[in-house]
LUMVO-739103 format. One record per residue: residue number from 1; x, y, z of N, C-alpha, C in turn; chain. Coordinates in steps of 0.02 Angstrom, whole numbers, always signed. Layout:
BEGIN
+-----+--------+--------+--------+--------+--------+--------+--------+--------+--------+---+
!   k !   n_px !   n_py !   n_pz !  ca_px !  ca_py !  ca_pz !   c_px !   c_py !   c_pz ! c !
+-----+--------+--------+--------+--------+--------+--------+--------+--------+--------+---+
! NUM !      X !      Y !      Z !      X !      Y !      Z !      X !      Y !      Z ! A !
...
+-----+--------+--------+--------+--------+--------+--------+--------+--------+--------+---+
end
This chain:
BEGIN
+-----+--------+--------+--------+--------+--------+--------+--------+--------+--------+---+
!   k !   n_px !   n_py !   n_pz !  ca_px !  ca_py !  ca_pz !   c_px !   c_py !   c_pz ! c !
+-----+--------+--------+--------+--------+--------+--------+--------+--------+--------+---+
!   1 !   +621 !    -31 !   +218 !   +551 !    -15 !   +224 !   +537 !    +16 !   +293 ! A !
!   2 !   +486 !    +78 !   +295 !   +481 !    +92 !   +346 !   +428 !    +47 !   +405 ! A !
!   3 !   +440 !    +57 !   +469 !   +400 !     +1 !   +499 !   +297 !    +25 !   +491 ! A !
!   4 !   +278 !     -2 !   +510 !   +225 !     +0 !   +488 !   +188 !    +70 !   +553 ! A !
!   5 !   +211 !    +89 !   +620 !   +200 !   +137 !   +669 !   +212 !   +213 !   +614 ! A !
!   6 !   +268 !   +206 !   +563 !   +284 !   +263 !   +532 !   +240 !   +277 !   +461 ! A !
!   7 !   +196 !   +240 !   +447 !   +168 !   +224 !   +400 !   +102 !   +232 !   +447 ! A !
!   8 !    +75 !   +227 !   +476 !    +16 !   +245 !   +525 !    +12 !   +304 !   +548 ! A !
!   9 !    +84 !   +316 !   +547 !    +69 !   +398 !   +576 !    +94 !   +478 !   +526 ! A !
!  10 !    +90 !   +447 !   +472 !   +100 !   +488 !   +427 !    +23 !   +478 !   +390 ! A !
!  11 !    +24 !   +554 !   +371 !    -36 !   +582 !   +329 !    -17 !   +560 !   +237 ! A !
!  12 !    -74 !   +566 !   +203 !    -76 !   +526 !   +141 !   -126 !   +574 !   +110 ! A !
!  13 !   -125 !   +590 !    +48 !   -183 !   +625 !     +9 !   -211 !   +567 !    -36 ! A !
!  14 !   -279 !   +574 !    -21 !   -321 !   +498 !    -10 !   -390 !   +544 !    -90 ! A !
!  15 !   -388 !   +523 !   -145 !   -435 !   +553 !   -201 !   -491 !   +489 !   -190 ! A !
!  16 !   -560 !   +520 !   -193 !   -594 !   +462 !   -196 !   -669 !   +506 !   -198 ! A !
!  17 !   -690 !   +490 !   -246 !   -754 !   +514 !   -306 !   -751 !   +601 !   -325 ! A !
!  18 !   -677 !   +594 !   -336 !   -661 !   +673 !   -386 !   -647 !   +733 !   -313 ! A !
!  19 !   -642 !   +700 !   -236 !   -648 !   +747 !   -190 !   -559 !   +718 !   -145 ! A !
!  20 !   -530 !   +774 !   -138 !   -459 !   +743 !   -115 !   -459 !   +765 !    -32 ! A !
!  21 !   -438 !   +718 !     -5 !   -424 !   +725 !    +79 !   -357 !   +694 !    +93 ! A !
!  22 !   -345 !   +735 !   +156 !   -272 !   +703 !   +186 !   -288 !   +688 !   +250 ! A !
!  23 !   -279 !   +615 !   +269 !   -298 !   +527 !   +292 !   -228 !   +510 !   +326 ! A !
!  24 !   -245 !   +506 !   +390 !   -225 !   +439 !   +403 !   -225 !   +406 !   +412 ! A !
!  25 !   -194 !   +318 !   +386 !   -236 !   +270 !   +388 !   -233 !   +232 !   +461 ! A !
!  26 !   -277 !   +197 !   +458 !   -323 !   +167 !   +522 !   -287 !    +80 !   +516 ! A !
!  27 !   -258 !    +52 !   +471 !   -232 !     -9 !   +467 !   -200 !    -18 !   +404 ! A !
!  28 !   -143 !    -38 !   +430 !    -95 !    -75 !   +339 !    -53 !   -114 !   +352 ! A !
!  29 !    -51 !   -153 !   +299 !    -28 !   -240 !   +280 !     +3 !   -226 !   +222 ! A !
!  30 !    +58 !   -302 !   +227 !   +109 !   -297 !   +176 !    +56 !   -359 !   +125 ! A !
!  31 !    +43 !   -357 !    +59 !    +71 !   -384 !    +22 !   +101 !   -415 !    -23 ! A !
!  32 !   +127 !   -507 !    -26 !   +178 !   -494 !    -78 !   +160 !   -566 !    -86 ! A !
!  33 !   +122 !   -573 !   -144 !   +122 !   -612 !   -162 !   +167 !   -683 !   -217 ! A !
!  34 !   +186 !   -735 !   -212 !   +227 !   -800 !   -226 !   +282 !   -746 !   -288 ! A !
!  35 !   +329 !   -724 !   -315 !   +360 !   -710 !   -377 !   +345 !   -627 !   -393 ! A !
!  36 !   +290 !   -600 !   -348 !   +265 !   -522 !   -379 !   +322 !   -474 !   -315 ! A !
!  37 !   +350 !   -402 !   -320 !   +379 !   -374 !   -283 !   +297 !   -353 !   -240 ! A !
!  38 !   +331 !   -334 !   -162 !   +273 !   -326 !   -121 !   +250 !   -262 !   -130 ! A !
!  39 !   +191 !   -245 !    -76 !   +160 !   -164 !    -86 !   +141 !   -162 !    -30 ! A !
!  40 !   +108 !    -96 !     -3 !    +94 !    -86 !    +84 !    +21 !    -69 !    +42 ! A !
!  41 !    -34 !   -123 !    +91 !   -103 !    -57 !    +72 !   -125 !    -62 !   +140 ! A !
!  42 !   -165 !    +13 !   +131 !   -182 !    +55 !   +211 !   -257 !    +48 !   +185 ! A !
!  43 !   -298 !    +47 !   +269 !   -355 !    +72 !   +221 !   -384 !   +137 !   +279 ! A !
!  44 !   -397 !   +179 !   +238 !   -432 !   +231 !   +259 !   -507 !   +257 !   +276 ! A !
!  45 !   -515 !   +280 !   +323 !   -612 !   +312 !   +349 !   -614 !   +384 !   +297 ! A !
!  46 !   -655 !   +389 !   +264 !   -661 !   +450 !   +255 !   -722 !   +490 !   +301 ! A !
!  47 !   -701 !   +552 !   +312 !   -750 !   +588 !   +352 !   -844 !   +582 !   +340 ! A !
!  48 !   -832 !   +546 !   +285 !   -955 !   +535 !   +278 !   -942 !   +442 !   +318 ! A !
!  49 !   -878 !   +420 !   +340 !   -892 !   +328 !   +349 !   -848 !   +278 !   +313 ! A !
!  50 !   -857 !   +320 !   +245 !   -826 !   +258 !   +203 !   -791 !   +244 !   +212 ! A !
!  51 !   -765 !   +179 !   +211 !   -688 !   +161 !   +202 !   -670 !   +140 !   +124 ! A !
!  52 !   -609 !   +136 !   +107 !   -557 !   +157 !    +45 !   -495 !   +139 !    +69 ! A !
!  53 !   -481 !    +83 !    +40 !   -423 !    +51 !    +42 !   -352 !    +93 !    -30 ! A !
!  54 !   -300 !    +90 !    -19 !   -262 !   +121 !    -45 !   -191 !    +75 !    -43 ! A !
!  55 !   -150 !    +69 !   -105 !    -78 !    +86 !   -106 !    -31 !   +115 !    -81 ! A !
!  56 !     -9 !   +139 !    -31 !    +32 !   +169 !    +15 !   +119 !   +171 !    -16 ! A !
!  57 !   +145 !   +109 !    -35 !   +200 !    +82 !    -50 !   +232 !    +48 !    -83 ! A !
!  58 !   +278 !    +45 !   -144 !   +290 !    -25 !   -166 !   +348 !    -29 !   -174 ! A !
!  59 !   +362 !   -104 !   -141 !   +433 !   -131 !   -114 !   +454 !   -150 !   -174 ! A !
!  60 !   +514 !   -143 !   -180 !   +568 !   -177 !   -239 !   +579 !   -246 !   -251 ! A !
!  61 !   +599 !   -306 !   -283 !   +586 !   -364 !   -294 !   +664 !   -389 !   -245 ! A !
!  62 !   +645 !   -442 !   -228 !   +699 !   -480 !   -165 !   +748 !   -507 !   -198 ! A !
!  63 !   +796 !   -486 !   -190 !   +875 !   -481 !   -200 !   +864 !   -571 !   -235 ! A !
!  64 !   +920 !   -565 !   -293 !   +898 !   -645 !   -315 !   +859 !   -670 !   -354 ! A !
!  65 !   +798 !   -638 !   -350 !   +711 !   -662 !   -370 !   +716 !   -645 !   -445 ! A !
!  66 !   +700 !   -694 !   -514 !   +706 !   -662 !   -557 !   +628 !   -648 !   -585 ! A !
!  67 !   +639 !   -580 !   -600 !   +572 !   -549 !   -647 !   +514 !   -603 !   -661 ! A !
!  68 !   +457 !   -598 !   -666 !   +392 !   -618 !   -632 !   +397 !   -635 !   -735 ! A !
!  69 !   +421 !   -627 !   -792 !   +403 !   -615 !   -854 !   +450 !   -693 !   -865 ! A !
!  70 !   +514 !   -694 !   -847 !   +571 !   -739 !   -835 !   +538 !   -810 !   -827 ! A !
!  71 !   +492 !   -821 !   -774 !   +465 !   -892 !   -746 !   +429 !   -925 !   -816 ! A !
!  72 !   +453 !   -995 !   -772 !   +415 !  -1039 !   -842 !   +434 !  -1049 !   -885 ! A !
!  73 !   +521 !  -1035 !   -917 !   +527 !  -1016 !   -962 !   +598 !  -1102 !   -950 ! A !
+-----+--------+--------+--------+--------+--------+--------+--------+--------+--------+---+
end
């Protein structure tokens, strides 16, 4: 995974109410919740204020871990 400085400083095409911009984001967090594989979300300013949180990434499941469908069983 890339560290999170390389992920901050890369641009993203950011769609949000049918109008597309390229963003970069202002803060992002990993995550990964108990059995689910993780994800990076950024969240982004758009130029009128808003902010718009986004998907950036999604990590592969941890070596070992079996499938989230598997549990309970």
């Amino acid at each position: 995974m890339p560290g999170y400085e390389e992920i901050l400083d890369r641009e993203y095409e950011i769609e949000h109410c049918g109008v597309k911009y390229k963003l970069r984001p202002v803060k992002a967090w990993l995550l990964r919740p108990p059995g689910r594989p993780g994800i990076v979300v950024a969240l982004f300013k758009l130029p009128d204020g808003t902010a718009v949180r986004r998907v950036v990434m999604r990590l592969p499941p941890e070596v070992g871990e079996r499938p989230v469908a598997e549990r309970g069983t």
